[in-house]
N, CA, C and O atoms as a GROMACS GRO file, in nm:
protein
  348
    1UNK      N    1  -1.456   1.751  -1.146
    1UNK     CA    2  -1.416   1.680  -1.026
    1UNK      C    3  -1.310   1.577  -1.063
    1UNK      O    4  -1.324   1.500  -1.158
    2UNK      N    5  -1.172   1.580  -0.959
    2UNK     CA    6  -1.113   1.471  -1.034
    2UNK      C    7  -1.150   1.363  -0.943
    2UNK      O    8  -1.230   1.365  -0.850
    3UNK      N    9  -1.031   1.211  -1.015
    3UNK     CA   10  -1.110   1.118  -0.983
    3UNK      C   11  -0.971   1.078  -0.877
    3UNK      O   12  -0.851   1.078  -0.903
    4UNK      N   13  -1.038   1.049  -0.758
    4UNK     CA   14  -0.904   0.995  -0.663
    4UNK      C   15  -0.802   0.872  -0.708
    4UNK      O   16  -0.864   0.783  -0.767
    5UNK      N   17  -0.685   0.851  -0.695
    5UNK     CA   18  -0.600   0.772  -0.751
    5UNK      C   19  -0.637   0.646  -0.710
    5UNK      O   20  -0.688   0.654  -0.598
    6UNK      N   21  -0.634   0.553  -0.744
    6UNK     CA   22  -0.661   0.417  -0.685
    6UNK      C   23  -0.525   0.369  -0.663
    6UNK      O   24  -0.423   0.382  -0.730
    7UNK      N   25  -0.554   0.300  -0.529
    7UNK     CA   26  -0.451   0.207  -0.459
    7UNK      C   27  -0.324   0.089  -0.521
    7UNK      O   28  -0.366  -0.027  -0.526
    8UNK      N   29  -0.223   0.104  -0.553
    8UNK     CA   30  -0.136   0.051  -0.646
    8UNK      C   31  -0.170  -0.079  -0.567
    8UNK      O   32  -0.214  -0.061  -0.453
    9UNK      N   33  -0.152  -0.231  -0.620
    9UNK     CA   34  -0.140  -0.359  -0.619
    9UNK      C   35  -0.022  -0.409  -0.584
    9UNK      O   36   0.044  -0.431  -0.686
   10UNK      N   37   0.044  -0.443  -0.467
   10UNK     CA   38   0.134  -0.496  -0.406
   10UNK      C   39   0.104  -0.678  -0.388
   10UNK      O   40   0.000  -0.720  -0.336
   11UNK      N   41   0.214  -0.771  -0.439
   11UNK     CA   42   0.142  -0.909  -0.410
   11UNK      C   43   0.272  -0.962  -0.301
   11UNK      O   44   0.388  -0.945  -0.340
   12UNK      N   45   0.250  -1.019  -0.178
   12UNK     CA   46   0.351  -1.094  -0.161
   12UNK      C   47   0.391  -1.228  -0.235
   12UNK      O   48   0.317  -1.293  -0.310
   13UNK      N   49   0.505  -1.253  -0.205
   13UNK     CA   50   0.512  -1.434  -0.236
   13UNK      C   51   0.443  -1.520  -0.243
   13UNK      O   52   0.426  -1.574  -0.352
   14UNK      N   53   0.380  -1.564  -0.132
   14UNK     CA   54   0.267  -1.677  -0.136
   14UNK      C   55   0.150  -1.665  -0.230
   14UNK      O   56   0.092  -1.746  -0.303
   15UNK      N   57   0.134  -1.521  -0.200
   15UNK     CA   58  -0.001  -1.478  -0.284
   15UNK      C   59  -0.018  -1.520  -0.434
   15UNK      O   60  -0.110  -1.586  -0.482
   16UNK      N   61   0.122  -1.451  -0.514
   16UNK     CA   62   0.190  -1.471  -0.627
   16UNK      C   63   0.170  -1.597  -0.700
   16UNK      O   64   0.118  -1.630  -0.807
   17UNK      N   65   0.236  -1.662  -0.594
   17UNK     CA   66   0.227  -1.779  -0.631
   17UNK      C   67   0.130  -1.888  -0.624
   17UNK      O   68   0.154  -1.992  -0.686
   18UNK      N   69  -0.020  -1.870  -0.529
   18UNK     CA   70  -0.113  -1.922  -0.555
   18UNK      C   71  -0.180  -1.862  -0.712
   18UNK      O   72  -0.246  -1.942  -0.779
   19UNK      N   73  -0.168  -1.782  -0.740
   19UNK     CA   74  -0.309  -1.709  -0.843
   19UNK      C   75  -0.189  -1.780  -0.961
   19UNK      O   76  -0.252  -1.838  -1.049
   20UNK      N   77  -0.062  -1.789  -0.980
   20UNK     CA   78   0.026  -1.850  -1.068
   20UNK      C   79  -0.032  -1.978  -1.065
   20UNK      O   80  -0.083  -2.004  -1.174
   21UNK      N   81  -0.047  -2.087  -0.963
   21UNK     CA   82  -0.113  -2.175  -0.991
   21UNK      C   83  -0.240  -2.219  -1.029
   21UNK      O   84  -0.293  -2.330  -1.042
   22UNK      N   85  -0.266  -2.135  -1.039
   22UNK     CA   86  -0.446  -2.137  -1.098
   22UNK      C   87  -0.482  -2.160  -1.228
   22UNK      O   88  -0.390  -2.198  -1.301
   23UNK      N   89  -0.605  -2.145  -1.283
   23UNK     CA   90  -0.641  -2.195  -1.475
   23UNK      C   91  -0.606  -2.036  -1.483
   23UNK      O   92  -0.569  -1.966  -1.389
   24UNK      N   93  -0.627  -1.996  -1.618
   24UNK     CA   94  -0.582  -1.849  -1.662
   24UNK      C   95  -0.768  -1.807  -1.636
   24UNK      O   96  -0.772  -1.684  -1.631
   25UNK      N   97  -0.848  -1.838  -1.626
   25UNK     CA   98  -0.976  -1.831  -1.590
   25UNK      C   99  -0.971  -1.778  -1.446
   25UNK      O  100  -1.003  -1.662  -1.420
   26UNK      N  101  -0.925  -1.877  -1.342
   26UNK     CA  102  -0.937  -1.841  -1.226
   26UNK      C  103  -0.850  -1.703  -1.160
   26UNK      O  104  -0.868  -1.624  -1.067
   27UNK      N  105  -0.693  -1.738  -1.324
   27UNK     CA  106  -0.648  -1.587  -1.250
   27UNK      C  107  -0.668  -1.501  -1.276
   27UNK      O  108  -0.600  -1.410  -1.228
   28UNK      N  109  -0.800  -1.466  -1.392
   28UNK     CA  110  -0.805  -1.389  -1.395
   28UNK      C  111  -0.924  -1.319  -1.345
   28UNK      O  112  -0.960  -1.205  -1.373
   29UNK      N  113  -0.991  -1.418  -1.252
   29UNK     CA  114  -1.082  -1.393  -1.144
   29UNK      C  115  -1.058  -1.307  -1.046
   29UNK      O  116  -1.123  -1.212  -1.004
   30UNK      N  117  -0.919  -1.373  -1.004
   30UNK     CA  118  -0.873  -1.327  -0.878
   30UNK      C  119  -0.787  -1.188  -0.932
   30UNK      O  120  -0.787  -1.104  -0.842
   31UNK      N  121  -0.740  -1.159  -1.011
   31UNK     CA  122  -0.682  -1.015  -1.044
   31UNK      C  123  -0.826  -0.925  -0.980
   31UNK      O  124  -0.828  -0.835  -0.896
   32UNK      N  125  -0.928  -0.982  -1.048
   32UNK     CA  126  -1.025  -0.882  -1.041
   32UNK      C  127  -1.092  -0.850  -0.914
   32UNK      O  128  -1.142  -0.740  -0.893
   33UNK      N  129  -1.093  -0.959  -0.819
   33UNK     CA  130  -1.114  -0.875  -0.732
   33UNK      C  131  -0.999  -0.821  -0.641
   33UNK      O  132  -1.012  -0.735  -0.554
   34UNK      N  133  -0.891  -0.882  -0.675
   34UNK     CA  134  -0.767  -0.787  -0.607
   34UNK      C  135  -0.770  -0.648  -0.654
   34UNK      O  136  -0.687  -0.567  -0.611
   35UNK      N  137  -0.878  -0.608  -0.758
   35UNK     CA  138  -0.820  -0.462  -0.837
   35UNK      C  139  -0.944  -0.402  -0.804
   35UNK      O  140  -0.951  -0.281  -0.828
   36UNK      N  141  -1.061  -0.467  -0.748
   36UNK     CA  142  -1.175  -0.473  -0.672
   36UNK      C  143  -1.139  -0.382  -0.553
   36UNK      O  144  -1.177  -0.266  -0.533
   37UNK      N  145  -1.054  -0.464  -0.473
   37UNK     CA  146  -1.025  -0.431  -0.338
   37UNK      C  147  -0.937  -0.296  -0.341
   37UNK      O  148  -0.967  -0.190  -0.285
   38UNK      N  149  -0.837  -0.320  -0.408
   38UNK     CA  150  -0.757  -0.144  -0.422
   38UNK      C  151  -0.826  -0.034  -0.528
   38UNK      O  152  -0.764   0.068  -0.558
   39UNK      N  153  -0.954  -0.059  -0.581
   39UNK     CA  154  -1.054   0.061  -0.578
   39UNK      C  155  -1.124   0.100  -0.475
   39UNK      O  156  -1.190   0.198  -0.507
   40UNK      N  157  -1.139   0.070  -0.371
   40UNK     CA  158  -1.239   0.069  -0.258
   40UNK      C  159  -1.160  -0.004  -0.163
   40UNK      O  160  -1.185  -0.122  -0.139
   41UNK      N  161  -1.023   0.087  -0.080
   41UNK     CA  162  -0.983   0.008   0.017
   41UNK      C  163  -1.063   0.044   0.117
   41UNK      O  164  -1.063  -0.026   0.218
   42UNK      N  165  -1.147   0.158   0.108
   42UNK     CA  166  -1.203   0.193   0.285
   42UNK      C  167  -1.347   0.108   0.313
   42UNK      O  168  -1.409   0.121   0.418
   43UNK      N  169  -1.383   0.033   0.222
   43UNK     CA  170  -1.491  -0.107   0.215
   43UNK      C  171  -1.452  -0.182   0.307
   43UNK      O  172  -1.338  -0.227   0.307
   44UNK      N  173  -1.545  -0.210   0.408
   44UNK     CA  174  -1.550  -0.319   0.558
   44UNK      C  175  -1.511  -0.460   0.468
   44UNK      O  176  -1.574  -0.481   0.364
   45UNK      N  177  -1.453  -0.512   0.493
   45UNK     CA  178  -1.383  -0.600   0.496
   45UNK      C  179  -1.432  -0.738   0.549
   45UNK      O  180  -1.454  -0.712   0.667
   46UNK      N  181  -1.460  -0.856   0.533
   46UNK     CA  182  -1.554  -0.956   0.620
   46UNK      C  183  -1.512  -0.944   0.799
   46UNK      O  184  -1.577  -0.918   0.900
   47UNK      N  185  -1.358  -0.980   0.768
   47UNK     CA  186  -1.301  -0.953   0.953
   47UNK      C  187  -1.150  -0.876   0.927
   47UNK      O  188  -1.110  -0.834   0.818
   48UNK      N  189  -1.094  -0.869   1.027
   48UNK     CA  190  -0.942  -0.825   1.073
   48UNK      C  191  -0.885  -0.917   1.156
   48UNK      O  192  -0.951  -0.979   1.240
   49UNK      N  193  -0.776  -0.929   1.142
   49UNK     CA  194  -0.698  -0.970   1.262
   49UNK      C  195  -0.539  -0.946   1.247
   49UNK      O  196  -0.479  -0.982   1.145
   50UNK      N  197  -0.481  -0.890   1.343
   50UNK     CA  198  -0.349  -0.849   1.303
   50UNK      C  199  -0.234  -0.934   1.276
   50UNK      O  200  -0.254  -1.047   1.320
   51UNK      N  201  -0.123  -0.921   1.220
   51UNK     CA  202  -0.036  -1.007   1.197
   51UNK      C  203   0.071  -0.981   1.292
   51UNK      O  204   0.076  -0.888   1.373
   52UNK      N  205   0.171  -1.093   1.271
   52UNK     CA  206   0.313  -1.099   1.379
   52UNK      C  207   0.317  -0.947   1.439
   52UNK      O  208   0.298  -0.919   1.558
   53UNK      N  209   0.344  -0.862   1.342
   53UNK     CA  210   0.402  -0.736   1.367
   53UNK      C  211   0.283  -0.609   1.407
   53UNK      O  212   0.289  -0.487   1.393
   54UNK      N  213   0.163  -0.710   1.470
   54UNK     CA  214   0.051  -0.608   1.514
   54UNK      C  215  -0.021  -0.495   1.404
   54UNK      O  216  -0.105  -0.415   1.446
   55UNK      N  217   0.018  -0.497   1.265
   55UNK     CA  218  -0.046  -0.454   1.154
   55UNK      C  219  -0.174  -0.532   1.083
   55UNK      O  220  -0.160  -0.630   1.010
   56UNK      N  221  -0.326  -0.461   1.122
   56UNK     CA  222  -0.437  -0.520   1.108
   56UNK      C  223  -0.473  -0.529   0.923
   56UNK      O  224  -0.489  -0.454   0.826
   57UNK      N  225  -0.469  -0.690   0.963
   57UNK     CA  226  -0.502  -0.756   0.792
   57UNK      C  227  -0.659  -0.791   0.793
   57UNK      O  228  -0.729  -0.856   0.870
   58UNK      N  229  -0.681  -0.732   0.696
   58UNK     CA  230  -0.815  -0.779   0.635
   58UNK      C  231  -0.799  -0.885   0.588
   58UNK      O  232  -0.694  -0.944   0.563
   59UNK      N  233  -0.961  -0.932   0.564
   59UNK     CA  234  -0.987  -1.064   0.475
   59UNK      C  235  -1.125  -1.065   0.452
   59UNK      O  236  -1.225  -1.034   0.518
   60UNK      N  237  -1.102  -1.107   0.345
   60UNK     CA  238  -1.220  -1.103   0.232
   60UNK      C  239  -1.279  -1.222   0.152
   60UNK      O  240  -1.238  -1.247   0.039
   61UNK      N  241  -1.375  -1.292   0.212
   61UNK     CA  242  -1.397  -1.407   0.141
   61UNK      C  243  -1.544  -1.397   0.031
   61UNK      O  244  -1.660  -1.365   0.060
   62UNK      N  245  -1.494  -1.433  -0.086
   62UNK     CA  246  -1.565  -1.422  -0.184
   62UNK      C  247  -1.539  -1.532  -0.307
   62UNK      O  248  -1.425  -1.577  -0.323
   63UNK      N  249  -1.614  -1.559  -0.366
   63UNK     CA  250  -1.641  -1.662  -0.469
   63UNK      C  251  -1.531  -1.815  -0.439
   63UNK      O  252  -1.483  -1.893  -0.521
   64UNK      N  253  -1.524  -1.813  -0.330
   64UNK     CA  254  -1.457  -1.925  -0.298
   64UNK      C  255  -1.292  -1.930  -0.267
   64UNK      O  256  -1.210  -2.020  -0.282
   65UNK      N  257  -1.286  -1.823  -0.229
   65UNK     CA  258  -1.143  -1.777  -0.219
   65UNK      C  259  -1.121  -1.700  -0.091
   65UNK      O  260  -1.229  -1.664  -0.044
   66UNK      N  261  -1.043  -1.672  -0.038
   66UNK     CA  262  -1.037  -1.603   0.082
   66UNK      C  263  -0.866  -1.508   0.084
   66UNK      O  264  -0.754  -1.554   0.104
   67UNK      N  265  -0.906  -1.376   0.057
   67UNK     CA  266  -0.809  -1.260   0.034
   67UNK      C  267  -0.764  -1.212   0.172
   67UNK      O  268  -0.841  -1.193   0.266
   68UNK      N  269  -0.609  -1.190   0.176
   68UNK     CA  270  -0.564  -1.118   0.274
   68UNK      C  271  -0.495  -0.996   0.264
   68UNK      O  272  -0.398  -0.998   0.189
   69UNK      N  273  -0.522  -0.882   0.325
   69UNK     CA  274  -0.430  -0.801   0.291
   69UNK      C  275  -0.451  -0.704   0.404
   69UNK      O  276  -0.539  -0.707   0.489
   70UNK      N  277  -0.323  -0.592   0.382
   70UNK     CA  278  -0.347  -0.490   0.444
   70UNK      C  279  -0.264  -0.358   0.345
   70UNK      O  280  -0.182  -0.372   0.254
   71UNK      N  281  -0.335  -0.208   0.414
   71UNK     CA  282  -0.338  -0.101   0.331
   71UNK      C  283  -0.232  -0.025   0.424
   71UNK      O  284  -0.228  -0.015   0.547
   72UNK      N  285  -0.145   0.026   0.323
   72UNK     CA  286  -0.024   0.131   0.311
   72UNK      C  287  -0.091   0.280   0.286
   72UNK      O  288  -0.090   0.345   0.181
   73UNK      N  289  -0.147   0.313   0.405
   73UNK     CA  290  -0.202   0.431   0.323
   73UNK      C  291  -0.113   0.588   0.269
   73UNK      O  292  -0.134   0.669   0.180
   74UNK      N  293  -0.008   0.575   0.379
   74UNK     CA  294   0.089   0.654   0.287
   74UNK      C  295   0.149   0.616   0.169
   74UNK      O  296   0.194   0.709   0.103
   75UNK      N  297   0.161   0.505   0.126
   75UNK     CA  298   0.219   0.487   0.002
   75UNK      C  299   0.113   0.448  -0.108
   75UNK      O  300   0.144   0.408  -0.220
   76UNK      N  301  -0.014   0.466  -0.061
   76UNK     CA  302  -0.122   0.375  -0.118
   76UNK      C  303  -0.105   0.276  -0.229
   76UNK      O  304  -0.110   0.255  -0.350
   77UNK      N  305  -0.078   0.224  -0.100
   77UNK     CA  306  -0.081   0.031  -0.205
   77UNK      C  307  -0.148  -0.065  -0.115
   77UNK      O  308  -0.178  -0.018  -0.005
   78UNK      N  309  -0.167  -0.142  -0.129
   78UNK     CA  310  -0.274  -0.258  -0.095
   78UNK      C  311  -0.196  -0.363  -0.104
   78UNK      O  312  -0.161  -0.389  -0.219
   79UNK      N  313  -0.150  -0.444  -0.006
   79UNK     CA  314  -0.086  -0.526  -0.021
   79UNK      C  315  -0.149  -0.681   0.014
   79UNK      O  316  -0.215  -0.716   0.113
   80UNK      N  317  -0.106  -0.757  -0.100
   80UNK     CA  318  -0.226  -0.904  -0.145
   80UNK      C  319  -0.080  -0.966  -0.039
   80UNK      O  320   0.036  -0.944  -0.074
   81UNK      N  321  -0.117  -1.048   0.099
   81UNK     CA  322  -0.022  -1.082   0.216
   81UNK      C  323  -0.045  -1.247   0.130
   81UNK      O  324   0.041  -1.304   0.063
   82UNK      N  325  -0.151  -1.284   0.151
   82UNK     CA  326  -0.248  -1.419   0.119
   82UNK      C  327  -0.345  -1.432   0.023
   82UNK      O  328  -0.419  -1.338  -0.007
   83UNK      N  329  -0.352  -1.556  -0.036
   83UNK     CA  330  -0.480  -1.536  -0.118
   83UNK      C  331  -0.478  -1.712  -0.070
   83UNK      O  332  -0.370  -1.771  -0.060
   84UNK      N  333  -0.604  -1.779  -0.045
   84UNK     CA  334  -0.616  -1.924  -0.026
   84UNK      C  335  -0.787  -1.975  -0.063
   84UNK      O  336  -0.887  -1.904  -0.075
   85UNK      N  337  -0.774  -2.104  -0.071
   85UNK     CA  338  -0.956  -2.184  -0.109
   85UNK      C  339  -1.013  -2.128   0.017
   85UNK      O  340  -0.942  -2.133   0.117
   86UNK      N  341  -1.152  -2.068   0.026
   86UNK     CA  342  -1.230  -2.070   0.127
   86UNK      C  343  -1.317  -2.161   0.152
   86UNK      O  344  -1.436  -2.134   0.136
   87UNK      N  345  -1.273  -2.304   0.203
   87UNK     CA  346  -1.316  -2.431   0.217
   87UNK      C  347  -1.394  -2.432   0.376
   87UNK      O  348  -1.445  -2.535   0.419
   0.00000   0.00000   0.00000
């Protein structure tokens, strides 16, 4: 049986640049569940809500962080829109 391809890792800007500001601890927290999320994009998601352009973004709040993204499924990539503190 083969094994289905997993979802390539797309980061925007903001995203980028929060997990850049982080300890090398925390980023490398957050890689993991970004690589979490594009093994298992068809996993319910906490909520949705769509962005400007009516394309429905997930979000995912976990260990104190709160993930945004949405899935390219023709190109399968997963794209990290947001990553922020879940305060």
């Amino acid at each position: 049986m083969s094994k289905l391809p997993r979802f390539r890792l797309v980061f925007e800007e903001e995203a980028s640049e929060f997990i850049l500001a982080r300890s090398k601890r925390q980023q490398r927290r957050l890689m993991d569940i970004c690589y979490a999320i594009a093994s298992h994009p068809a996993a319910e998601s906490d909520f949705q809500l769509p962005d400007a352009d009516g394309r429905p973004v997930s979000h995912v709040a976990t260990e104190g962080f709160l993930v945004s993204y949405w899935i390219d499924s023709f190109s399968k990539r997963i794209v990290i829109a947001e990553i922020e503190l879940d305060e």
